[in-house]
C-alpha positions in Angstrom: -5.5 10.4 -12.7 -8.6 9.8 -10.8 -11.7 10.8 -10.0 -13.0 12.3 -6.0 -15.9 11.8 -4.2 -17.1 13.6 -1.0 -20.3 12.3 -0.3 -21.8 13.5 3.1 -18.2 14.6 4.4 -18.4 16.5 7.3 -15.6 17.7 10.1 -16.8 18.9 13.8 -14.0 19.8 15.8 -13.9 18.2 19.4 -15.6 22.2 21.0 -18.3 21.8 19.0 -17.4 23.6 16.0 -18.6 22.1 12.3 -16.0 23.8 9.8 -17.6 21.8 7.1 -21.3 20.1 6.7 -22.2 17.4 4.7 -20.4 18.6 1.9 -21.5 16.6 -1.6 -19.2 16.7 -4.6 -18.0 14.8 -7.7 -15.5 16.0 -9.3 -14.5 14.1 -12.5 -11.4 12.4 -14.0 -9.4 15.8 -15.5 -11.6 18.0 -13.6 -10.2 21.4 -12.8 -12.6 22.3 -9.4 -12.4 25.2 -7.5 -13.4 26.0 -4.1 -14.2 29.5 -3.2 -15.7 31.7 -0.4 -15.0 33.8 2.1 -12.7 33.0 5.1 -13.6 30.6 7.6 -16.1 29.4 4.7 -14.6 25.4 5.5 -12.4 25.3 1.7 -9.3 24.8 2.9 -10.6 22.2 5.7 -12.1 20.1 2.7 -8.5 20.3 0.9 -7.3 18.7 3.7 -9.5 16.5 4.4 -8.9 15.3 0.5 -5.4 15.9 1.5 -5.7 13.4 4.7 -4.3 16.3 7.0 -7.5 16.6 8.8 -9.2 13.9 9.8 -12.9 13.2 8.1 -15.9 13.3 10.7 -18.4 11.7 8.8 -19.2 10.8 5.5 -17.3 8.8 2.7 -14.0 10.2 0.7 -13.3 8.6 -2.5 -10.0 9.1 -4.5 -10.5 6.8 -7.8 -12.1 3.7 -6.8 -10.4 3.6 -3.0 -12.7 5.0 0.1 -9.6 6.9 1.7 -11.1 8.3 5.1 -8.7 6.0 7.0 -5.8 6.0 4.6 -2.6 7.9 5.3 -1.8 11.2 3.5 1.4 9.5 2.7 -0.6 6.5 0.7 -3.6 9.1 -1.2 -1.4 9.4 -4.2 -2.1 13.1 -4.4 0.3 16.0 -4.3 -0.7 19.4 -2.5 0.5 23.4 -3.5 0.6 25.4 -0.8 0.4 29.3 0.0 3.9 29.3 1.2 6.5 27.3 -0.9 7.9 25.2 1.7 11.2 25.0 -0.5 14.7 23.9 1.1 16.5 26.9 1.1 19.9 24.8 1.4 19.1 22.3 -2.0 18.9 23.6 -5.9 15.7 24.3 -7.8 16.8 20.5 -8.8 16.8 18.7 -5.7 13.6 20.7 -4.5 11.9 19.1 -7.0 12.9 15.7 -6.9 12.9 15.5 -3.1 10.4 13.6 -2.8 11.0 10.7 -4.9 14.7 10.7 -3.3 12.3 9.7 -0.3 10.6 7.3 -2.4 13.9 5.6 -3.7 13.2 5.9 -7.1 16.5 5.3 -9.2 18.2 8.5 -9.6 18.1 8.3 -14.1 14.5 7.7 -13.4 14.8 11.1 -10.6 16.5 12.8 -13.3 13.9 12.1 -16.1 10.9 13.5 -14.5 12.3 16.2 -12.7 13.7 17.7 -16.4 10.0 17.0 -17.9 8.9 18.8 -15.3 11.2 21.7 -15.7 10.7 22.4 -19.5 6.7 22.2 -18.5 7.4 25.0 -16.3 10.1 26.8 -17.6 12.7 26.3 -15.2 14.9 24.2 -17.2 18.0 27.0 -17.1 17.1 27.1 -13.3 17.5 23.5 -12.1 21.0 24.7 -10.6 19.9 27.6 -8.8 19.1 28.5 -5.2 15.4 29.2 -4.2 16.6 32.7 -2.5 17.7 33.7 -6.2 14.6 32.7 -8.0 11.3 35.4 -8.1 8.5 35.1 -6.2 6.5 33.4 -9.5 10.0 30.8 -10.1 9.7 29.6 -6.7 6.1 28.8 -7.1 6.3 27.0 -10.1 9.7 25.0 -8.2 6.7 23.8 -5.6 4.5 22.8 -8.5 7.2 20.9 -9.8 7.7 19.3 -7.1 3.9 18.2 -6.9 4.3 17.1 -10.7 6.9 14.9 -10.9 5.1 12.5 -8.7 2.6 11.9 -11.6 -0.6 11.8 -8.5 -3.7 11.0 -9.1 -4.7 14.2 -8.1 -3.4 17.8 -7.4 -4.9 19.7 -4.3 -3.4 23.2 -4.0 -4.3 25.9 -1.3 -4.1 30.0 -2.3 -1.1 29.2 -4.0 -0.8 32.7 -5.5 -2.2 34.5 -3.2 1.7 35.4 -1.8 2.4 36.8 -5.2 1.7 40.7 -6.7 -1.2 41.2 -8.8 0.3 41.4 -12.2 2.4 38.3 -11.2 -1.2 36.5 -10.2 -2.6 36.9 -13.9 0.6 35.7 -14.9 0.7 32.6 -12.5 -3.1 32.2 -13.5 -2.6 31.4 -17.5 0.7 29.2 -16.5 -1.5 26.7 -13.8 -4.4 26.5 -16.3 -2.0 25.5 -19.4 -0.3 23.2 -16.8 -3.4 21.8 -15.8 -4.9 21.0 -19.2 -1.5 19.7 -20.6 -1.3 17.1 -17.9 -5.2 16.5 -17.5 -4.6 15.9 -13.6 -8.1 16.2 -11.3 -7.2 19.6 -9.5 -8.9 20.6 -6.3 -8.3 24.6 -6.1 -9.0 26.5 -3.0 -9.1 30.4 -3.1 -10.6 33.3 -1.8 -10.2 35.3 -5.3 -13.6 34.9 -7.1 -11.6 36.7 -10.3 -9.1 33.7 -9.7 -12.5 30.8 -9.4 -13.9 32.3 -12.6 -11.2 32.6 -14.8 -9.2 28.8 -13.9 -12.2 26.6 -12.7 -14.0 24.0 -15.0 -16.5 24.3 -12.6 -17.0 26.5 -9.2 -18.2 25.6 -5.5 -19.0 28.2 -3.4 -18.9 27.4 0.6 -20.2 29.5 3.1 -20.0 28.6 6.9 -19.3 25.1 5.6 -22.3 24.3 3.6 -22.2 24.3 -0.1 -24.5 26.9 -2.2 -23.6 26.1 -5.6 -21.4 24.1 -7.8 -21.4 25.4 -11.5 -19.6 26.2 -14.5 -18.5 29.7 -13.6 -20.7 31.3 -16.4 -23.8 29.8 -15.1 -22.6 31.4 -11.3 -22.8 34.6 -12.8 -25.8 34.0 -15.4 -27.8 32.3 -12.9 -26.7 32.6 -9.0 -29.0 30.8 -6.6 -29.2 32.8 -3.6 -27.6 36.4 -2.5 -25.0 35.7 -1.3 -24.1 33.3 -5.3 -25.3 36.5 -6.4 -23.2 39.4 -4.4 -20.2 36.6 -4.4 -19.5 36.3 -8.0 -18.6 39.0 -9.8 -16.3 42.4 -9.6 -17.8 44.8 -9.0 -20.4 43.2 -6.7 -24.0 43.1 -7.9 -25.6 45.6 -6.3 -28.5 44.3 -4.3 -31.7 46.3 -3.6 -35.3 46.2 -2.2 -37.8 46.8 -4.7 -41.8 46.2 -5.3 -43.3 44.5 -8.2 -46.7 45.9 -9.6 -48.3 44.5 -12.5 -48.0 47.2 -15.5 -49.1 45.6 -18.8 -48.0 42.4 -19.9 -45.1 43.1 -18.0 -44.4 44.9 -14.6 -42.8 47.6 -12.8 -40.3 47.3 -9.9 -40.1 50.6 -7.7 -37.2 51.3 -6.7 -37.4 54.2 -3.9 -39.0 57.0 -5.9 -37.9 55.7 -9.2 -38.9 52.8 -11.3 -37.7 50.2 -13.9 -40.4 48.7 -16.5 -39.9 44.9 -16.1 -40.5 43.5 -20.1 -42.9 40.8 -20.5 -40.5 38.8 -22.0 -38.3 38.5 -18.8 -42.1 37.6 -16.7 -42.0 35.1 -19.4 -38.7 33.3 -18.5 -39.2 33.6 -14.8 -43.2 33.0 -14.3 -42.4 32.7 -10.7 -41.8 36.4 -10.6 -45.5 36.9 -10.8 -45.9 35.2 -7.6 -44.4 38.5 -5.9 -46.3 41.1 -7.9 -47.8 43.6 -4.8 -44.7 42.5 -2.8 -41.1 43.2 -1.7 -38.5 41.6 -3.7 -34.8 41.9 -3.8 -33.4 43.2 -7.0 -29.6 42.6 -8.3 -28.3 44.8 -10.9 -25.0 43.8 -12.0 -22.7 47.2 -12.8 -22.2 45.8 -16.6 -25.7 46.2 -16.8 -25.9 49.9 -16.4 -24.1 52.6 -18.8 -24.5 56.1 -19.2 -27.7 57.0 -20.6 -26.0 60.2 -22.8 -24.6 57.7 -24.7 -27.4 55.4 -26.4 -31.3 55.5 -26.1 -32.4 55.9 -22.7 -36.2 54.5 -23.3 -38.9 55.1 -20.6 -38.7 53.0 -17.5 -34.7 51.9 -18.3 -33.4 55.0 -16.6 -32.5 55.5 -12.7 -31.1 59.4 -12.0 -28.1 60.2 -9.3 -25.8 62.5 -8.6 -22.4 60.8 -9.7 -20.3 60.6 -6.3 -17.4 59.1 -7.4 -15.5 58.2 -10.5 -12.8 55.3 -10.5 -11.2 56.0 -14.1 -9.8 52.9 -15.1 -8.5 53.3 -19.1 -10.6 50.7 -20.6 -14.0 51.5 -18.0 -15.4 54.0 -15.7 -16.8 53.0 -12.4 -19.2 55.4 -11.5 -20.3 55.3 -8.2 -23.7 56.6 -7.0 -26.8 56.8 -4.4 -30.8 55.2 -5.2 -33.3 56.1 -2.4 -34.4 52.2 -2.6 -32.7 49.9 1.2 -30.3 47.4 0.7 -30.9 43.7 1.5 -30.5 42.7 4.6 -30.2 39.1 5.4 -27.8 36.9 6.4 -26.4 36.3 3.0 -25.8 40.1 2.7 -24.2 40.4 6.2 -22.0 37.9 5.4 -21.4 39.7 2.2 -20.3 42.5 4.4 -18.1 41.1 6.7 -16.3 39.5 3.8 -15.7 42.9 2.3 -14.8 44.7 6.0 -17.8 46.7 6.2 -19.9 44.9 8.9 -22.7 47.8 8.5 -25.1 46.8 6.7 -28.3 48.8 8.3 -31.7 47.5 8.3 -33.0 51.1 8.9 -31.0 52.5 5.7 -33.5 54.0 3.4 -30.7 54.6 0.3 -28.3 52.3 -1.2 -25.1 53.1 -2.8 -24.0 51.5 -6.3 -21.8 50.7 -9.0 -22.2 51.3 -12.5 -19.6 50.6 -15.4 -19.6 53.3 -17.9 -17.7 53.4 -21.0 -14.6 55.3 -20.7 -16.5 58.3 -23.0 -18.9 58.8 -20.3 -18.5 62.8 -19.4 -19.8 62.4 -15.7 -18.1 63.9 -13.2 -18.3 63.7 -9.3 -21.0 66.1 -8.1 -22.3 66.3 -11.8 -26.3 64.9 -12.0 -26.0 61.3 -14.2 -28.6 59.3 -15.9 -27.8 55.8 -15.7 -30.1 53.4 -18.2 -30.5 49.8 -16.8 -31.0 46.7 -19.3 -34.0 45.2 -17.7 -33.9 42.1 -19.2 -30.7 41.0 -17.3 -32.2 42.1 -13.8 -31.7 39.3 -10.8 -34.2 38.9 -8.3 -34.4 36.8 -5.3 -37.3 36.2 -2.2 -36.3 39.2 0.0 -36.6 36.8 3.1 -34.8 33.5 2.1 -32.3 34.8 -0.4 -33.5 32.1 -3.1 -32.8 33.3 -6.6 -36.3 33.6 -8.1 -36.3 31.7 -11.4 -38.4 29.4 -13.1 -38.3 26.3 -11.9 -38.1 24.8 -8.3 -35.1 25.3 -6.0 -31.6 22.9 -6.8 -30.7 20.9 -5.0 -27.7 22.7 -3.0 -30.1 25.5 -2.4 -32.8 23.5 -0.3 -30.1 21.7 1.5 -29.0 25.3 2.8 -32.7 26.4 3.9 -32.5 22.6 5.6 -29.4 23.6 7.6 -30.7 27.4 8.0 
């Protein structure tokens, strides 16, 4: 075990192109890091880079206490996943996973040993003598983990490796490489796309986008404290939804308008984030995360917690409604949210747009019905706002670290 340093790393392809830029991270002995974002975000081309399939353009790479930038994949002492299983077809779930210590001459007892460990921490013990064509999609993958254990690395690197699998499979796959990964306590570098996927296996969570990193974070503190739009419309499913709004002072608190409706902002919240006062008599972008809204028939809908739709669409899930409506308050337009967009294949997003559609998450007793007018009542004190022309989550104190470096490359 080991742990990696990227310090500075950077890769420009010979065009031109910088995939990834000055990326910064420690990730610590037993670490389970994921990397997330959108495609083309520069994850995978860090993984190899760790990996020593892409060659580093600047910067230092660290694996233990070795600076590897010029050191052969072969000699890194780490063992990568991939998406596709790259098993031999022709050799047993055995021989697949000792393959590479046949290359290594190891002695065959010594083969044998470790690849049987290996197999019981997976599961495929009654397997070893089987093909790959007569395994599931789920057996093969944990065959190409296997084959990544048994070489006891100092780290694990793995890239989408579920992401060939079905969904129920995924959640499946999911427990089995977290129990994996804290039984062995091996540094694990884990690229995906899947935020659900970065949230539920990650120690901690870095989102890339265009190859700059915007946070690095437990993934509670992601969702509880995003810093920027796009953290913000990133993490989570449902999305946040992300509106324009104007503070006014009201009290000891303050009101945000939303369109022709408003919310009362409590004191207490002003209180946490005295920064927000700075934008009272301004436009501010507002996040409301659908957990945070519920139908107001069901509990106390106080003054200035309730916004009023017409429900357009309800996604009836058993265990939650998603209730899908229009506010007459714009959407955010920056970069962030375009690149939001794009990610989600709706590259639309109109800075003209006077109405925004959202999400709300009802309980499954909600009564609302598609056409049907709904009252939707907002907690207040778990509203997100952010400056409506850099993206910067608004909190109290001054902007980390990876935020500023992002308005340096902006």
């Amino acid at each position: 075990m080991a742990k990696v340093r990227l310090a500075g790393v950077g890769k420009t392809y010979p065009d031109g192109t910088s995939a990834v830029n000055s990326l910064d991270l420690d990730i610590a002995d037993g670490e389970f890091l994921v990397l997330v974002g959108p495609s083309g975000c520069g994850k995978t081309t860090a993984l190899r880079m760790v990996a020593g399939l892409e060659e580093i353009s600047s910067g230092t790479l660290t694996i233990g206490d070795r600076v590897v930038n010029r050191t052969p994949a072969r000699d890194r002492d780490v063992a990568m996943v991939f998406q596709s299983y790259a098993l031999y077809p022709h050799l047993s779930v055995r021989d697949n996973i000792g393959f590479g210590l046949q290359l290594r001459k190891v002695a065959k007892s010594e083969i044998n040993k470790r690849v049987e460990e290996a197999a019981r921490t997976l599961g495929l013990s009654e397997h070893l003598d089987r093909k790959p064509r007569n395994l599931s999609g789920g057996q093969r993958q944990r065959v190409a983990m296997g084959r990544a254990i048994v070489r006891s690395p100092q780290a694990f690197l793995m890239d989408e490796p579920l992401s060939n699998l079905d969904a129920k499979l995924r959640v499946q796959m999911r427990a089995e490489i977290s129990r994996i990964q804290r039984d062995l306590g091996v540094t694990t570098i884990y690229v995906t796309h899947d935020q659900v996927e970065a949230m539920t296996l990650g120690d901690r969570v870095a989102v890339m986008k265009k190859g700059v990193l915007q946070q690095v974070a437990a993934p509670q503190e992601l969702y509880d404290r995003p810093v920027n739009l796009f953290v913000a419309g990133f993490i989570g499913s449902p999305a946040m939804n992300l509106l324009q709004g104007r503070l006014a002072a009201d009290g000891d608190g303050a009101r945000l308008t939303l369109g022709d409706q408003y919310l009362s902002v409590p004191a207490s919240l002003l209180a946490e984030r005295p920064r927000l006062r700075e934008y009272v008599n301004r436009d501010i972008a507002v996040g409301i995360r659908p957990e945070d809204m519920e139908d107001a028939e069901l509990g106390d809908g106080a003054e200035g917690t309730v916004l009023t739709s017409t429900t357009e669409l309800v996604e009836a899930l058993g265990s939650e409604l998603l209730v899908h409506f229009t506010l007459g308050a714009p959407p955010v337009v920056t970069e962030d949210t375009k690149e939001l967009a794009r990610d989600a294949g709706a590259d639309n997003l109109d800075e003209g747009k006077r109405s925004s559609g959202v999400i709300a998450r009802f309980s499954p007793r909600s009564r609302t019905t598609i056409g049907a007018d709904v009252r939707v009542r907002v907690d207040t004190g778990r509203l997100y706002f952010f400056d409506p022309v850099s993206g910067a989550g608004i909190w109290e104190g001054p902007a980390p670290a990876h935020q500023q470096k992002e308005e340096t490359h902006a």
